[in-house]
N, C-alpha and C positions, 0 to 999 in steps of 0.2 A: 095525524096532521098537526104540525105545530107552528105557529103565528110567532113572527117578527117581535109583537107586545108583549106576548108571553114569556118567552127567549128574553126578554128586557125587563123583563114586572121581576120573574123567578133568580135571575143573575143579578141586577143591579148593575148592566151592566152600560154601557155607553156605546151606542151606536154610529161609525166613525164614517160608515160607507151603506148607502141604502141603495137597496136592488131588492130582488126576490124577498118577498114577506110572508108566503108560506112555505112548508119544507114537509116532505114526506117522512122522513126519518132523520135519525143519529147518529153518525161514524167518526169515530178514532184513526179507524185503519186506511188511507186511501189506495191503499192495493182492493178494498170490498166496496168503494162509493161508490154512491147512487147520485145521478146529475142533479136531483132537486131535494139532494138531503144536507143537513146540516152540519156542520164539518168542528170539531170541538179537539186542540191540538193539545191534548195531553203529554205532560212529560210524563215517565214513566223510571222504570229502572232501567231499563235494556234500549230506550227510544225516547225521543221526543217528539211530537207533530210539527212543531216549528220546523224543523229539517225539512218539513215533507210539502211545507205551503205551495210551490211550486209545481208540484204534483197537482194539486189541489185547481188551481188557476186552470190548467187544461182538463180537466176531466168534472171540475164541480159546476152548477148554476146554482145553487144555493145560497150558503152562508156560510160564515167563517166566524166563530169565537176562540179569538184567538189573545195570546198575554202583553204580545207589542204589534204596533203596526207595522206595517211591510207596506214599503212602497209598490212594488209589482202587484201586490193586491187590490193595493187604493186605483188602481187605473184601470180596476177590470168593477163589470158591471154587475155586483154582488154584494150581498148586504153583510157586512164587517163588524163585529158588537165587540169591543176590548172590554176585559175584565184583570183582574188581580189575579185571580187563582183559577186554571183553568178543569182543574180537576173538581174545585168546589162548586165551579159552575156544571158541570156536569149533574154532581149531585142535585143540584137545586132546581137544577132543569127535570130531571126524575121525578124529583120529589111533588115537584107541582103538577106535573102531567098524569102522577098514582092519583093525586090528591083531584081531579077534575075529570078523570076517567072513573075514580069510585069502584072498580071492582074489589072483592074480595079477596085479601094476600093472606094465602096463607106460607110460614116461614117453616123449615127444618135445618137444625144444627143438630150436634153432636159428633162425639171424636169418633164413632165411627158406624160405615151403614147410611149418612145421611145421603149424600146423591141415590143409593137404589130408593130411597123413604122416599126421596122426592119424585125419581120417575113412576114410584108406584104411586104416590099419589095424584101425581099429576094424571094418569090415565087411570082413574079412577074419578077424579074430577070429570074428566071429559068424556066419561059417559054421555051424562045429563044436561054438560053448561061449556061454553065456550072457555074453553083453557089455555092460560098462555106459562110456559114452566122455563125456567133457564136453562141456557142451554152447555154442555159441557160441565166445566170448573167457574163457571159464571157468579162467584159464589165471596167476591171481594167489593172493596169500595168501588172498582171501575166497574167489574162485568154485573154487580146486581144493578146499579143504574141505568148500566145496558139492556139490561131486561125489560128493568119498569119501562123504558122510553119507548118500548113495542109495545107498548098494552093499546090494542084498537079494538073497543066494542068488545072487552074478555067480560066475561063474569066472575072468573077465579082465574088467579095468579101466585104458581107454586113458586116459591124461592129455598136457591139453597143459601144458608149462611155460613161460611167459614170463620174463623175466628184464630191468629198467633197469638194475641195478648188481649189482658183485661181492656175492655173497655172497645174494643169492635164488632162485638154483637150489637151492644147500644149506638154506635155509629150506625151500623146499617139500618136498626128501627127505625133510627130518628128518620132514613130515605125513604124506608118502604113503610113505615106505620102497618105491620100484621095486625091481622085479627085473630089468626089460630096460631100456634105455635107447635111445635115437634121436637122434642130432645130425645134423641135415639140413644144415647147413653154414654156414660164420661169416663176416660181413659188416659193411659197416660200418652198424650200425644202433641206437640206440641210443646212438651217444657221448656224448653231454653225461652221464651216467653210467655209460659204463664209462670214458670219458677216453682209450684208444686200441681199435685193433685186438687189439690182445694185450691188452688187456682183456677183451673180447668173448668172447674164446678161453679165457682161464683162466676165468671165469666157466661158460660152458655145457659145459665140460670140469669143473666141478664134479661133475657126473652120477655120474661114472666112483669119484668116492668112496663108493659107494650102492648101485649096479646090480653083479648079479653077471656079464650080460652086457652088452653095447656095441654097438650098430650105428652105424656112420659112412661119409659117405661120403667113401671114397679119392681123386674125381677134387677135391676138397678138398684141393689140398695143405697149404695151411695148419694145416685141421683136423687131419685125420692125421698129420701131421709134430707136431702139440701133442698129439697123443694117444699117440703112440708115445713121444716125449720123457717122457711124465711116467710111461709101465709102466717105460721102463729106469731113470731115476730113482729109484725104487721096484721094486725087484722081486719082492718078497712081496707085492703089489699081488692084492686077489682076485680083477678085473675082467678077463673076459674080453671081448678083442676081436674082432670081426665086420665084416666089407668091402663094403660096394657102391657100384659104379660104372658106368662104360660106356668110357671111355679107358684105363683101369688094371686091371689085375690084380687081381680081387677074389672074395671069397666067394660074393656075390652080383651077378653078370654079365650084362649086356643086350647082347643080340646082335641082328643082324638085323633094326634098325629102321626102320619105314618109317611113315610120315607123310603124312596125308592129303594130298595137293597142292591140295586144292581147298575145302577147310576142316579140321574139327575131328577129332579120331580119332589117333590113333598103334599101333601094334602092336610088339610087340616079343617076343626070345626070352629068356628068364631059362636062366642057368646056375645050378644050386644048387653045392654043397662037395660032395654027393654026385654028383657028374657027371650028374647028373640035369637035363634039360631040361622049358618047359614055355611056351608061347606067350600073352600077356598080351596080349590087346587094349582096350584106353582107347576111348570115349566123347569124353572131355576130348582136349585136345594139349597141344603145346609137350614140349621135353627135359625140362623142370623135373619134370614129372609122371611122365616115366620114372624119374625119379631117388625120387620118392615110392612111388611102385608096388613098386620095389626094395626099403625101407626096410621097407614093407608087406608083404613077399614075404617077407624076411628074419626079421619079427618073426614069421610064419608057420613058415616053418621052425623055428624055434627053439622053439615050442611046439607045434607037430605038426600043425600042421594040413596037408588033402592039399595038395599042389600042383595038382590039378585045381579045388579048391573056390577055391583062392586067385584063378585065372582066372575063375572064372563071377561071384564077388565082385566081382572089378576092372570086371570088363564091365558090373555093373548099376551102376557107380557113375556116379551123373552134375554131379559138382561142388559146390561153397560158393559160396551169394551171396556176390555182390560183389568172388571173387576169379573173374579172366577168365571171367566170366559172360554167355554170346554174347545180344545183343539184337537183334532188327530195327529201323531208324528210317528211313519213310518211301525206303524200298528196299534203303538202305546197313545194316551188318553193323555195330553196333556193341559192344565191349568193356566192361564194365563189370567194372574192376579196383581199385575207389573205395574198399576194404577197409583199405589202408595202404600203402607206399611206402617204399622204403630207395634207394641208387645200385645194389648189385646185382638186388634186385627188379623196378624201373623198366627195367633194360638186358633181362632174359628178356622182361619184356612187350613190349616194342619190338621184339625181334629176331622174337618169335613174331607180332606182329601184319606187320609187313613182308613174316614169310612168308607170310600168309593173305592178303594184299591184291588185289583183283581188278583193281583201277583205281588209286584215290588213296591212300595211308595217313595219317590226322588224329591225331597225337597231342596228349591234354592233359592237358597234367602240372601238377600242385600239388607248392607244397612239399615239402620231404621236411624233416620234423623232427626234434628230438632231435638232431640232428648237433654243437650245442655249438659250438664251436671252428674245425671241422672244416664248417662248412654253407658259409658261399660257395665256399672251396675244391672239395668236393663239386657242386655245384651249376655252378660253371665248369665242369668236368670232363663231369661230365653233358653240359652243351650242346657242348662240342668233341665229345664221340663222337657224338652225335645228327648233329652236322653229318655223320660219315659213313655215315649208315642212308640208304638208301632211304627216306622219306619225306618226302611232297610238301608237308603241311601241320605247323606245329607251334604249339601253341597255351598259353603258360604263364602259369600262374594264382597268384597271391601274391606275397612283394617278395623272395625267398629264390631262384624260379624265374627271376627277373628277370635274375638273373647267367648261368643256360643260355640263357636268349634271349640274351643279349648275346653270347657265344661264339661262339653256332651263327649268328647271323644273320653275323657279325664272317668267319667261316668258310666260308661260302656261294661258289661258285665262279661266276663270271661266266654268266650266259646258263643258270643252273641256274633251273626254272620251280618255285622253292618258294616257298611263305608263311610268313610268321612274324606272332606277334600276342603283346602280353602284356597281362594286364589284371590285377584286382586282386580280383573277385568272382564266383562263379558267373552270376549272374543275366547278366553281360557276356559268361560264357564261352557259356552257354547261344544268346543271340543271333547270336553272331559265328557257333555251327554251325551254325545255324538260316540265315545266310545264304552259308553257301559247302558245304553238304552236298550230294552228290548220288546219285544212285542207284550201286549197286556201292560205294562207299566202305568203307573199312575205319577205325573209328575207334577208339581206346583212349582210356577215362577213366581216372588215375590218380593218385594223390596220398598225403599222409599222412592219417591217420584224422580228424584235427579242421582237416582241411579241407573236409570235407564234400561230397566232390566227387561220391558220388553225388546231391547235390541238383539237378547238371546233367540227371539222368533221371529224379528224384518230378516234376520241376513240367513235366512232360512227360509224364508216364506213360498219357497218354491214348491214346498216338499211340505209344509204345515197346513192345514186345511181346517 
């Protein structure tokens, strides 16, 4: 529930037209409003809500925080608060309703793995405590606001954080003020605004200024090695640090693992700091997801939840579209990883679909974006290691992936029974599987986000399962 005064204490904002003084909720979108919610007309890149005030007039009783006044609004019986920045108003409206609702947030970033860290944490939380997690890619200046402004009577509040450039992990603290934090581990993703590696790194190591605890993982040398550098740096620092791994010495230790041989599933043993054991069995596979489960385990630990609940949580969990999401296709096994794409993202899906392969393994990869500077180099790279996987077919999609075909085919050892193909659009990629697919196959779709590469399986979906 949010109050008129609130809305005006939190924005600073000037109240032009008084009507309705409480509001049920938040919206941007007046295609999703609710008659007695609060209506906040963001510009955006692709929209602005000013266009849409008119919308708003027949379908809202609420309110409207909006950046000019509209006469057609001032005549209708609704409370109107003008402000400067409607997007800051947003935040600030967030920021106060986290700040007077008081549950526990806790935050996960990193370049890759954080949304599954998050949904495993999140239902691991909500064993024991009312959970509220974000929802989708909810994980920027607009949608983690979006979040906080649903927190009704939660106890825990998972957030994802995203981050293009330095300096937007500390934006979103300053909204949501976490208390725990999660860095799943640092990659090259995103360059073209962080500019390097150790960009990347100082950036989602931002966190550590904010959270009073830390989870990371140790078999992350990188990461760990910049998280540790900057506690001795600082040593009045209030950020306590917490470990998990499976190769290292850590707080949170996975022992005992074993992997389905014949598809999907993993098991594994968690060691807690309390010498306490507790056996975790996955649904999902691939190592990548031990390493989440761990992160998830840990953020359990650290707010109490049993260890046994934390198991029967992981066990009913059963994955995010679009991230390695198992499909059928006219007998073959296919992957559906069409969610996003980095060089280390790209190398876990490969190395895990090679292990599931029954017969042939088909990889097809898009672009990987954002790389700046750093994309063809990237991209060569890519196809020399490809050349040394195990797999029979490979199939790269846009002018970026052009340079891993070039590698890998370049690579190729005499009398080796592989394919290679490169093209420039789904609809080409689509055909090309369509004529060399066959039963038992194992295939991964995978790319960056705005290459649309799940469209290789909507204009299919007849026949996909």
């Amino acid at each position: 529930m949010f109050k008129l005064e609130d809305i005006v204490k939190a924005t600073s904002g000037v109240v032009i037209s008084r009507g309705q003084e409480q509001f049920n909720g938040v919206s941007i979108d007046t295609r999703m409003i609710e008659p007695n919610d609060l209506f906040i007309a963001i510009k955006g890149e692709r929209f602005d809500g000013h266009d849409f005030l008119a919308n708003v007039q027949t379908k809202l009783a609420g309110a409207v925080v909006q950046r000019l006044p509209e006469e057609s609004l001032l005549k209708a019986n609704k409370s109107i608060i003008f402000v400067a920045d409607t997007l800051k108003a947003l935040q600030n409206i967030a920021k106060f309703h986290r700040k007077k609702e008081s549950p526990l947030v806790i935050s996960v970033t990193g370049s890759n793995g954080k949304t599954t860290a998050k949904e495993m944490t999140a239902i691991v939380q909500s064993k024991e405590k009312a959970t509220l997690k974000s929802q989708g890619n909810f994980n920027n200046q607009i949608g983690l606001p979006l979040t906080l402004c649903k927190i009704n009577n939660h106890d825990v509040v998972v957030v994802e954080m995203g981050a293009r450039a330095g300096g937007d992990i500390r934006e979103l603290c300053e909204i949501a003020a976490p208390d725990i934090g999660i860095i799943t581990n640092i990659g090259p993703a995103h360059l073209e605004g962080f500019g390097s590696l150790e960009g990347v790194r100082k950036a989602k190591l931002e966190l550590m200024d904010y959270v009073e605890r830390l989870l990371i993982n140790v078999d992350d040398r990188f990461l760990s090695t910049g998280a540790i550098d900057k506690l001795t740096e600082n040593p009045s620092h209030h950020c306590e640090l917490y470990t998990y791994g499976i190769n290292n010495d850590a707080d949170f230790k996975a022992q005992e693992i074993f992997q389905n041989p014949k598809g999907m599933g993993i098991s594994f043993t968690i060691k807690f700091p309390n010498n306490e054991y507790q056996k975790i069995n996955l649904k999902t596979g691939g190592i990548f997801n031990v390493y989440n489960a761990l992160a998830a385990c840990g953020a359990g630990y650290l707010t109490g939840i049993d260890k046994e609940n934390m198991a029967e949580a992981l066990e009913d969990y059963s994955g995010v579209s679009m991230r390695f999401e198992m499909k059928s296709l006219m007998g073959a096994v296919v992957i559906n990883d069409a969610y996003n794409a980095n060089p280390a993202s790209i190398r876990a899906s490969v190395t895990e679909t090679v292990r599931l392969k029954h017969t042939r393994a088909i990889v097809v990869l898009g672009d990987m974006l954002e790389l700046g500077m750093y994309s063809e180099e990237e991209h060569r790279k890519l196809g020399q290691w490809l050349a040394s996987m195990d797999i029979d077919v490979f199939i790269a999609l846009g002018p970026m992936m052009k340079f891993a075909h070039e590698e890998y085919v370049s690579r190729l050892s005499n009398g080796r029974s592989k394919s290679a193909f490169h093209m420039e659009d789904t609809d080409r990629a689509r055909r090309i599987i369509f004529e060399i697919i066959k039963e038992k196959d194992t295939v991964l779709i995978k790319g960056s986000r705005a290459m649309g590469m799940e469209n290789i399986l909507r204009v299919t979906e007849n026949i996909v399962k």
